[in-house]
C-alpha positions, 0 to 999 in steps of 0.5 A, a space after each residue: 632295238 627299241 625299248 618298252 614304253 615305260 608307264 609313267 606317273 605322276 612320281 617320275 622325276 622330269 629333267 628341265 628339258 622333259 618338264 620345259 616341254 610339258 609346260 611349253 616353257 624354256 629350259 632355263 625358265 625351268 630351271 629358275 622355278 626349281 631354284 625359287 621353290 615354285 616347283 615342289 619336290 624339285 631338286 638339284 644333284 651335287 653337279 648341277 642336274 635339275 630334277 622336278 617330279 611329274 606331279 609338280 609340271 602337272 600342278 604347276 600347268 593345272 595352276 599356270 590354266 586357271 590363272 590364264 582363264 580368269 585373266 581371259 574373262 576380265 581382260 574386256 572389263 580391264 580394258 574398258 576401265 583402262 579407257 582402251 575403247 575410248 577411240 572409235 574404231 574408225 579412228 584407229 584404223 585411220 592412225 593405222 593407215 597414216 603411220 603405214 604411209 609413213 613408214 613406206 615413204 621413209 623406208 622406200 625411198 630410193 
């Protein structure tokens, strides 16, 4: 017997699992921001079970996206400041090769 779809809003208390899944993270890692507060509303029961309402996960995923992004547009300016394109490519793909060479002659060797 299956039960009714239950409507669900943004009140409904998430377990770590539940939220863990929303936000593509692990359990524990859950658990850790409802102990340091990064996770609004969250709350722990006299035994130990973690709840975290729904709205939380949706503000924190909201937040985690906006920081990804702005991150994503600086990484090349980033990188060149860092002096990571300093090498020619060709260069690269030479110190690639070599280090294959000599990984395959040290670990296939009979």
């Amino acid at each position: 017997m299956t039960q009714p779809p239950v409507k669900r809003d943004d009140t409904d208390l998430l377990t770590t699992e539940q939220a863990a899944q929303l936000m593509g993270h692990s359990r524990p890692y859950v658990a850790m921001l409802i102990d340091a507060n990064k996770l609004k509303g969250g709350s722990v029961s006299e035994v130990g079970h973690r709840r975290v309402p729904r709205s939380s996960v949706l503000a924190w995923i909201k937040k985690a996206n906006k920081k990804n992004k702005a991150g994503d547009a600086n990484y090349k300016a980033a990188a060149l400041e860092a002096g990571m394109y300093d090498i020619p490519e060709v260069q690269v793909v030479r110190i690639i090769a070599k280090g294959k060479r000599r990984y395959q002659a040290k670990n296939c060797s009979p």
